[in-house]
C-alpha positions as CSV (number, residue, x, y, z in Angstrom):
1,X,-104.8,91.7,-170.9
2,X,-108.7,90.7,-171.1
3,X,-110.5,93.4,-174.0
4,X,-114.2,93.4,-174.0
5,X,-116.6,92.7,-176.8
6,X,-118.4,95.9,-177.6
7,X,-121.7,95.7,-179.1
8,X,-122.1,99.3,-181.2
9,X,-123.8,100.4,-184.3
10,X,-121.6,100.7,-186.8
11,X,-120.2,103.8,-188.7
12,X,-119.1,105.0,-192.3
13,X,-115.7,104.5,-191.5
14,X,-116.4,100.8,-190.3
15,X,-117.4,99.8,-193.8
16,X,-114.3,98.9,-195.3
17,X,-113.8,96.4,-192.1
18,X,-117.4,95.5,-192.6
19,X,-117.0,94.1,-196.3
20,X,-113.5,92.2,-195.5
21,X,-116.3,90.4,-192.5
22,X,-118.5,89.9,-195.1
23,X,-115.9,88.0,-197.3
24,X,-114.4,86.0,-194.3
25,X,-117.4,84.9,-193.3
26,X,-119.4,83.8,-196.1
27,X,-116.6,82.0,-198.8
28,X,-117.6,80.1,-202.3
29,X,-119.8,78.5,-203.1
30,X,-121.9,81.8,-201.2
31,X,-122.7,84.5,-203.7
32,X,-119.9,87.0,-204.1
33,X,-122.4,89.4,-205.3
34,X,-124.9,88.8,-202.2
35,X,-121.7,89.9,-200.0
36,X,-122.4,93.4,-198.6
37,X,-121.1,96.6,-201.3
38,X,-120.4,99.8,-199.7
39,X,-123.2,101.8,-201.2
40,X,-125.8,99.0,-199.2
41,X,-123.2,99.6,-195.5
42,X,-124.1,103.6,-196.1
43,X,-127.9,103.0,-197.2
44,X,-127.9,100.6,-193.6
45,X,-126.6,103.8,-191.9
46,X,-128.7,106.2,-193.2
47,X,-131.9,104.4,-193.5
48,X,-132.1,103.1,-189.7
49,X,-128.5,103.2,-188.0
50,X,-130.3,101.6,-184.9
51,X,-130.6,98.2,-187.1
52,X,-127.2,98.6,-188.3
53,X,-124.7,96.8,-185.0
54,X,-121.0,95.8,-185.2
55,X,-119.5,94.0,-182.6
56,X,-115.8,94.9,-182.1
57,X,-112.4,93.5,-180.0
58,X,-109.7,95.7,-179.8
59,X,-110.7,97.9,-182.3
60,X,-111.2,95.1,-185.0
61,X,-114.5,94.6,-186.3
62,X,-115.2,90.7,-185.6
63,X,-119.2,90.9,-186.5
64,X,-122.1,92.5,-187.1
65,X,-125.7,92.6,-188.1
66,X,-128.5,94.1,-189.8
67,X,-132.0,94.6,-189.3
68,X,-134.9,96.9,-190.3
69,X,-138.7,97.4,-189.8
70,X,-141.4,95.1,-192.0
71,X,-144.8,95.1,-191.6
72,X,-145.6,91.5,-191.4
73,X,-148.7,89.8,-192.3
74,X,-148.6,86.4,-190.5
75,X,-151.0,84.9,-193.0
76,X,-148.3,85.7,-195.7
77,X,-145.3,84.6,-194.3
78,X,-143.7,83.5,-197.6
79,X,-141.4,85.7,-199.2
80,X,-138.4,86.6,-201.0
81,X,-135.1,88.0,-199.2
82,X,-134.6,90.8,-202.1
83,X,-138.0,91.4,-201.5
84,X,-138.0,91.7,-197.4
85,X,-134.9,93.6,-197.9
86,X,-134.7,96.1,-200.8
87,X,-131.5,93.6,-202.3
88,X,-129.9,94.6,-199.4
89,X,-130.4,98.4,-199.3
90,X,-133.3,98.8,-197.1
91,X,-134.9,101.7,-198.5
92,X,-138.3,100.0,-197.8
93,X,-137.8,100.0,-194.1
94,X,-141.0,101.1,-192.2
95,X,-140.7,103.1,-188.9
96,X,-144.3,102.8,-188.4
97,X,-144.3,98.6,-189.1
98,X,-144.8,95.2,-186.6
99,X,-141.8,93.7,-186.5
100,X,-137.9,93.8,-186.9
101,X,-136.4,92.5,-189.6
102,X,-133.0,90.3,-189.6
103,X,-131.1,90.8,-192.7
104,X,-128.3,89.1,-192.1
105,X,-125.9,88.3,-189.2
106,X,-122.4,87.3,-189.1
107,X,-119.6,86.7,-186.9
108,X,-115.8,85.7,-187.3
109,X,-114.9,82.4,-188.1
110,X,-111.9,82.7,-185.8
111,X,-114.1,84.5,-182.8
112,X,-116.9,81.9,-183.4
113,X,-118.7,80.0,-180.3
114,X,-117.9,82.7,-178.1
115,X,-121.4,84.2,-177.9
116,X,-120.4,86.8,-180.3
117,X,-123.9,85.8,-182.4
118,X,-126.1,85.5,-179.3
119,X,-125.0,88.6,-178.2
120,X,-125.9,90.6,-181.5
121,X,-129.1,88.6,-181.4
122,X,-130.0,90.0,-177.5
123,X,-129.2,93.4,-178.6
124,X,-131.4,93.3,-181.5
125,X,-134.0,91.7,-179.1
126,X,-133.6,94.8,-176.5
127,X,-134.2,96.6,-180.3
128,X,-137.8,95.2,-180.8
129,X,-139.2,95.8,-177.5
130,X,-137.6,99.2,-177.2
131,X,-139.9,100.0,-180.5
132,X,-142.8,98.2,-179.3
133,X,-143.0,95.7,-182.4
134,X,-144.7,92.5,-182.1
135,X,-141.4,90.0,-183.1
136,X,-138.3,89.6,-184.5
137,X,-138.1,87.9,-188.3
138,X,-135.8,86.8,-190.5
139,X,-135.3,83.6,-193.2
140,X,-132.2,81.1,-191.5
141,X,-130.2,79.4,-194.1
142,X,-129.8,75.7,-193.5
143,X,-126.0,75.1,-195.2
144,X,-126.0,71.5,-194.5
145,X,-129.7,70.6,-196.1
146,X,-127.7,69.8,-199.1
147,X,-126.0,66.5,-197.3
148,X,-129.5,65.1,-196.7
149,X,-131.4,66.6,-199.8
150,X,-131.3,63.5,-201.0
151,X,-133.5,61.6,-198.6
152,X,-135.3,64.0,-196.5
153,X,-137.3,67.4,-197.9
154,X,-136.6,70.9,-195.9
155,X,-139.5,70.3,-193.7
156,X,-138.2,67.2,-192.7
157,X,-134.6,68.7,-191.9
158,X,-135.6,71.0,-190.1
159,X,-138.1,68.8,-187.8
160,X,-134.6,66.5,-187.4
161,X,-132.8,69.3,-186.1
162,X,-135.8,70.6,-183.6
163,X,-136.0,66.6,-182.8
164,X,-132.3,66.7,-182.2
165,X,-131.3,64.1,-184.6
166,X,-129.6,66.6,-187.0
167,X,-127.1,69.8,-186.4
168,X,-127.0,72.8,-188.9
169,X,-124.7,75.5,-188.0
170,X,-127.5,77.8,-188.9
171,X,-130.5,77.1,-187.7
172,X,-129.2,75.2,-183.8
173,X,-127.8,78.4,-183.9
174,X,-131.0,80.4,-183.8
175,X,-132.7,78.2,-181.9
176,X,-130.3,78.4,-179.2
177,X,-130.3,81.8,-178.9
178,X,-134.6,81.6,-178.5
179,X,-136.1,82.3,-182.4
180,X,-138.6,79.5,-183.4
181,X,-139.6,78.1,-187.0
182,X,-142.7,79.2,-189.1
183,X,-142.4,77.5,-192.2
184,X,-139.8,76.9,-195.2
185,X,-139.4,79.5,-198.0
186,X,-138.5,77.9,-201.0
187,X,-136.1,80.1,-203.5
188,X,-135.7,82.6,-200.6
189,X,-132.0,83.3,-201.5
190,X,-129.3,82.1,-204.0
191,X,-127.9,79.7,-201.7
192,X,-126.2,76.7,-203.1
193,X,-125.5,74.7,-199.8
194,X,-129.6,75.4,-198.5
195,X,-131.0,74.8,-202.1
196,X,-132.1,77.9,-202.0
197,X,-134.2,77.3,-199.1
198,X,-134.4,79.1,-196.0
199,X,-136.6,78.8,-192.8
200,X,-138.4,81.7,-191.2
201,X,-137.6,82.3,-188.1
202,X,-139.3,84.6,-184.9
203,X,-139.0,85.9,-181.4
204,X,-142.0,87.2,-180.1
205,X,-142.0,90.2,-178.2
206,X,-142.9,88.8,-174.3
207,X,-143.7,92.4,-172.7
208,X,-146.1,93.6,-175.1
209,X,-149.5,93.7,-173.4
């Protein structure tokens, strides 16, 4: 029988599901100890549980994603990911800011190219204009940077991808579903396959006035 995806933010008792995601989806040589704890899953929830979306088949929890509100100086677009997101905990969310900020998506590795990702992306999109902020944010990792690294800077990657020549899981990914580059923040995340790099990425807000 055909189940339906359902988009949803998620609860307390979705956080132990939550953490096994976070494991599946993001194995060594990621971080272990960038991997979503349960004290950050609760500060999500309590902070701005609008930000904080699951998507779930059948009662399993197959992705999610995180997001809260930044004030965002345009002429200061380089930052730090602990920074832009309290390590994870997003105590510094601003209900009164410009812009919605990604901290992290993920989906399945066994529910993947399904639209499971563009679909958390559209609801965080219907997020932003519901609030009236000016765009959507958030540094993309490029994991594969560190196969060309050797010949080509980040800049350069990530112009090969835009031109086509190039495909990072990552960052075709967000472009696909409609975010565009700003610039490259260097040292943006312990990231081993990106170098530590990451590109900023944003969806601007069409129905503003």
């Amino acid at each position: 029988m055909y189940q339906q995806v359902e988009i949803r933010n998620y609860s307390y008792e979705d956080i132990p599901a939550l953490v096994s995601l976070q494991k599946e989806c993001f194995p060594p040589p990621f971080p272990e100890e960038l991997l979503w704890n349960e004290k950050q899953l609760r500060s999500h929830i309590d902070v701005f549980r609008d930000g904080a979306l699951c998507a779930a088949l059948g009662g399993r929890i197959i992705g999610s994603m995180t997001g809260l509100i930044i004030n965002f100086d345009p002429d200061r677009p380089r930052h730090k990911w602990e920074d832009a997101t309290d390590r994870g905990y997003i105590r510094n969310h601003q209900e009164d800011g410009n812009a919605l900020y990604v901290v992290d998506i993920s989906v399945s590795p066994l529910y993947r190219k399904l639209g499971i990702g563009k679909r958390l992306m559209q609801t965080m999109y219907e997020l932003t204009v519901f609030k009236g902020l000016e765009r959507l944010l958030g540094g993309g990792r490029i994991p594969c940077y560190h196969k060309s690294a050797h010949s080509m800077s980040p800049e350069q990657y990530v112009q090969a991808v835009l031109d086509g020549k190039k495909r990072d899981p990552v960052l075709s990914f967000l472009l696909h579903c409609g975010r565009s580059p700003l610039c490259v923040i260097p040292e943006y995340l312990e990231d081993e396959e990106s170098l530590n790099n990451a590109v900023l990425m944003e969806w601007k807000n069409p129905f503003l006035t």
